[in-house]
ZADO-1210 file (C-alpha; in nm, 4 decimals, padded with zeros to 6 digits):
<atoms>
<atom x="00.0000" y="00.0000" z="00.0000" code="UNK" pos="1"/>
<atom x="00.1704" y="00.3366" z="-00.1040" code="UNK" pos="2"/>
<atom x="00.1960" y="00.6356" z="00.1829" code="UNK" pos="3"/>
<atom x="00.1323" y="00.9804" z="00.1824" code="UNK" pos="4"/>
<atom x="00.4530" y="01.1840" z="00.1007" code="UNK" pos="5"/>
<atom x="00.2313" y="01.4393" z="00.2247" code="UNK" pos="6"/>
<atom x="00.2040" y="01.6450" z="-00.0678" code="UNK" pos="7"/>
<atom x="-00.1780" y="01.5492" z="-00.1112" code="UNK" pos="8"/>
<atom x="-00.5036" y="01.7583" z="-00.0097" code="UNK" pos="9"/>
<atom x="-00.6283" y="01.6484" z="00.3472" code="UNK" pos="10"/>
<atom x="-01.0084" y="01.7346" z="00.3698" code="UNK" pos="11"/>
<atom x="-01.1746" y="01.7575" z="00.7043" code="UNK" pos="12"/>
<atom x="-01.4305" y="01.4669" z="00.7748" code="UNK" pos="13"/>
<atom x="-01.7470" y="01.3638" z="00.5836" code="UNK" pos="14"/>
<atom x="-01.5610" y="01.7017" z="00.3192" code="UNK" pos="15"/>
<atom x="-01.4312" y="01.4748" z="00.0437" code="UNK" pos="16"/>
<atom x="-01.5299" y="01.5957" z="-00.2887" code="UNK" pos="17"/>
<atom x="-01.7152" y="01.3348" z="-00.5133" code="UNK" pos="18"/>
<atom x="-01.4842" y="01.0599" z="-00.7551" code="UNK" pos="19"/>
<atom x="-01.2451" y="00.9543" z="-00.4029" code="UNK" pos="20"/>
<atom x="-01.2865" y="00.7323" z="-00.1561" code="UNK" pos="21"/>
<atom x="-01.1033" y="00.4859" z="00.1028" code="UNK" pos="22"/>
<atom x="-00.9695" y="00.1728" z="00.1096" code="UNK" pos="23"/>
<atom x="-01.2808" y="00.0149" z="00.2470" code="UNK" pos="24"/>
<atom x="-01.5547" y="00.2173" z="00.0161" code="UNK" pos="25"/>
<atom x="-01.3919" y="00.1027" z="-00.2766" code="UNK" pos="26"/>
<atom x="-01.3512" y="-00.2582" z="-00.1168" code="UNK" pos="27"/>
<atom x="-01.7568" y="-00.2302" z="-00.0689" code="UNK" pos="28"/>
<atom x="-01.7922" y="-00.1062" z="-00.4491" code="UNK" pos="29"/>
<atom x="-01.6205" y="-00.4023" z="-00.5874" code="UNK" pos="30"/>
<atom x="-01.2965" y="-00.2336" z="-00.6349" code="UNK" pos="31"/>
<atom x="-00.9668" y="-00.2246" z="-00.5106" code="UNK" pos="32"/>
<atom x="-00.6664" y="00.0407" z="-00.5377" code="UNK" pos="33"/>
<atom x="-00.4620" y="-00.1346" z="-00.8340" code="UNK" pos="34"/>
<atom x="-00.1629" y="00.0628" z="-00.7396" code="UNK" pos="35"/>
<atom x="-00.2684" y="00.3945" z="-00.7757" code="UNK" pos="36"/>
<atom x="-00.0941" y="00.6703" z="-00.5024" code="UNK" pos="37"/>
<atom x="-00.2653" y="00.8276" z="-00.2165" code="UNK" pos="38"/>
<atom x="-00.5145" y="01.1058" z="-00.4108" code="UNK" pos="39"/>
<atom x="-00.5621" y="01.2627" z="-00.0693" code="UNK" pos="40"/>
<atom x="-00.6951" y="01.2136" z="00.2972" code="UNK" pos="41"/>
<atom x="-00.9726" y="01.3184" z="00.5628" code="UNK" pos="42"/>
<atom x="-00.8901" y="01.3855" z="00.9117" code="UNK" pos="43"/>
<atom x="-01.1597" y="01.2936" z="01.1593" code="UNK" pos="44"/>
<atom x="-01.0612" y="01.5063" z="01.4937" code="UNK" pos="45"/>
<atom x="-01.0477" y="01.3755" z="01.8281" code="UNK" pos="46"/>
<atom x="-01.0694" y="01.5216" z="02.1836" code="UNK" pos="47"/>
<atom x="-00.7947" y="01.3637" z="02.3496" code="UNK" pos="48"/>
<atom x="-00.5596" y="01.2323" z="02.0680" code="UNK" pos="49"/>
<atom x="-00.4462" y="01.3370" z="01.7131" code="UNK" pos="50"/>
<atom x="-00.6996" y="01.2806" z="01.4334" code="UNK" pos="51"/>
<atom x="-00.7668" y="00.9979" z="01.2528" code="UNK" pos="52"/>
<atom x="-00.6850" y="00.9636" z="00.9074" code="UNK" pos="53"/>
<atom x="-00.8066" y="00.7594" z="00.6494" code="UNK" pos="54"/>
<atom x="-00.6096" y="00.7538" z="00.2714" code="UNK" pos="55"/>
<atom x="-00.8434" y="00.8175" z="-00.0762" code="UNK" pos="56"/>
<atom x="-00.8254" y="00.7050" z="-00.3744" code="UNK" pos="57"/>
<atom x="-00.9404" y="00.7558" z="-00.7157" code="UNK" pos="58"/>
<atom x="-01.2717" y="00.5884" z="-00.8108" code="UNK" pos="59"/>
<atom x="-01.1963" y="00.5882" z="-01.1822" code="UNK" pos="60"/>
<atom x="-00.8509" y="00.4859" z="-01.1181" code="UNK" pos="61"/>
<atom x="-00.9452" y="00.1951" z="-00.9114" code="UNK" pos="62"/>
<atom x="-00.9839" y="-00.1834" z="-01.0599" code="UNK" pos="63"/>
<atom x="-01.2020" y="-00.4826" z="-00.9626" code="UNK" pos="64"/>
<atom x="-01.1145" y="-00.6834" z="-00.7104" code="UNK" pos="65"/>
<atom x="-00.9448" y="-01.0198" z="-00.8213" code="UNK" pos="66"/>
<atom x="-01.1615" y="-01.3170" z="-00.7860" code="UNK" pos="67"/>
<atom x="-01.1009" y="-01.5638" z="-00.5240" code="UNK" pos="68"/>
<atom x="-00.9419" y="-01.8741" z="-00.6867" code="UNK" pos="69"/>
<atom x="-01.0464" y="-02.2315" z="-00.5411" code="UNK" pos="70"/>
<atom x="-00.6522" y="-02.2378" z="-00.3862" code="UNK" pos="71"/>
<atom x="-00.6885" y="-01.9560" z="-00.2075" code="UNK" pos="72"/>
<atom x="-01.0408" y="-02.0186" z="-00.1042" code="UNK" pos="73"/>
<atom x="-00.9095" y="-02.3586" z="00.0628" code="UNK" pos="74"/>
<atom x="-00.5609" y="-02.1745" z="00.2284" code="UNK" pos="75"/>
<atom x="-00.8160" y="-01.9358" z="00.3810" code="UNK" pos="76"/>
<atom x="-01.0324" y="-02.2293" z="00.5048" code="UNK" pos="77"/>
<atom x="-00.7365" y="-02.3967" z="00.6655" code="UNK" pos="78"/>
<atom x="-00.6053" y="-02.0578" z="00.8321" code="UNK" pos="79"/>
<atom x="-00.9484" y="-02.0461" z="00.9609" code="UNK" pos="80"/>
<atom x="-01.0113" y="-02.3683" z="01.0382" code="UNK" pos="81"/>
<atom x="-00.6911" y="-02.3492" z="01.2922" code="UNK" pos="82"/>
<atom x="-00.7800" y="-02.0604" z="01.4768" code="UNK" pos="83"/>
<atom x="-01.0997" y="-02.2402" z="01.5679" code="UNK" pos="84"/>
<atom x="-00.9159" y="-02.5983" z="01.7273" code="UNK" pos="85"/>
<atom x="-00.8029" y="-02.4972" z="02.0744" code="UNK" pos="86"/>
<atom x="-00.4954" y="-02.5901" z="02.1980" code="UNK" pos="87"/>
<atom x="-00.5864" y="-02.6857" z="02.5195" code="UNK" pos="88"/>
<atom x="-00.8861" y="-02.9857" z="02.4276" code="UNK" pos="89"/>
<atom x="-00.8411" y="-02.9711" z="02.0736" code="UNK" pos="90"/>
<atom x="-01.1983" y="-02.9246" z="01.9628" code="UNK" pos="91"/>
<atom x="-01.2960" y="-02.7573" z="01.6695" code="UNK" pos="92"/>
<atom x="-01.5274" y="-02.4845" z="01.8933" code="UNK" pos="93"/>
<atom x="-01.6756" y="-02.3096" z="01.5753" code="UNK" pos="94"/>
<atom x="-01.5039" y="-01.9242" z="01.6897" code="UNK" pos="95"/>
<atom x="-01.1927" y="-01.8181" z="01.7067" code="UNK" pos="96"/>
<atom x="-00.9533" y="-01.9080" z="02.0305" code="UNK" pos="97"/>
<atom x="-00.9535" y="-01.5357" z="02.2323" code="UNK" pos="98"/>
<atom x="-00.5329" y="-01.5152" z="02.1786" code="UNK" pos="99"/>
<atom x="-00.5719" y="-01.2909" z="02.5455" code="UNK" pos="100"/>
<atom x="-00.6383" y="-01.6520" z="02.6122" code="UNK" pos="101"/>
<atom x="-00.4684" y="-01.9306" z="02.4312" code="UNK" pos="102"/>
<atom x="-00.7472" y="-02.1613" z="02.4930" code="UNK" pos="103"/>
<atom x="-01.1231" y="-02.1745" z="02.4567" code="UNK" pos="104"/>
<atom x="-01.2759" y="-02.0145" z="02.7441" code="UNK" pos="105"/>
<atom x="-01.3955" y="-02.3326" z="02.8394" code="UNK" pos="106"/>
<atom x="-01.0659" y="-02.5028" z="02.9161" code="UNK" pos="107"/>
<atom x="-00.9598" y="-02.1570" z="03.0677" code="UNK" pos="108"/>
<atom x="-01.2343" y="-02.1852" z="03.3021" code="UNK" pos="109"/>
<atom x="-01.1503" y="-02.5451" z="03.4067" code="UNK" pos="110"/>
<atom x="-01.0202" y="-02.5763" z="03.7579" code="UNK" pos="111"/>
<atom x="-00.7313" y="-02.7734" z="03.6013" code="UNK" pos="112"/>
<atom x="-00.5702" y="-02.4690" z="03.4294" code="UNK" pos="113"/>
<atom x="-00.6606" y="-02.2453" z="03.6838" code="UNK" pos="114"/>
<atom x="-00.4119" y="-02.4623" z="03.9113" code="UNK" pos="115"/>
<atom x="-00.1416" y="-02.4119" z="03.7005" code="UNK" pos="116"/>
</atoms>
């Protein structure tokens, strides 16, 4: 993903002018950023903190998203499939294993682990 060199227009939030958007609106358009630079960015203020910033792109730059081939599809399955087995009884629990954790909240529960 290419970064600001900050010679770019920043635009204060919900300001943007029509034909950018972010990362995420394009995602949700069927697009993606193909490459293109940073066009410009919005700055949503905070009270306590710096703003937060989020990067646009061109709309008519953008391209489609690449499909999702039936490799990938099944890598993703398995990457998923892992973060659902805990460690601890090694049941598939259908979520993902809190990492705060390590185990399913079950077998962090147990009086067992709580000995240890």
């Amino acid at each position: 993903m290419n970064r600001p060199a900050g010679t770019q227009p920043v635009y204060r939030w919900r300001l943007a002018p029509e034909g950018l958007a972010t990362y995420r609106q394009l995602r949700a358009m069927g697009l993606r950023p193909g490459g293109q630079p940073v066009a410009a960015q919005i700055e949503r203020p905070r009270r306590r903190r710096g703003p937060l910033i989020a990067y646009l792109y061109r709309i008519d730059l953008a391209k489609t998203v690449r499909p999702m081939t039936p490799a990938k599809r099944a890598a993703l399955a398995r990457a998923n499939a892992a973060q659902r087995r805990c460690p601890g009884c090694g049941l598939d629990r259908g979520y993902r294993i809190p990492r705060s954790l390590g185990v399913c909240p079950q077998c962090a529960d147990s009086p067992a682990t709580q000995a240890a």
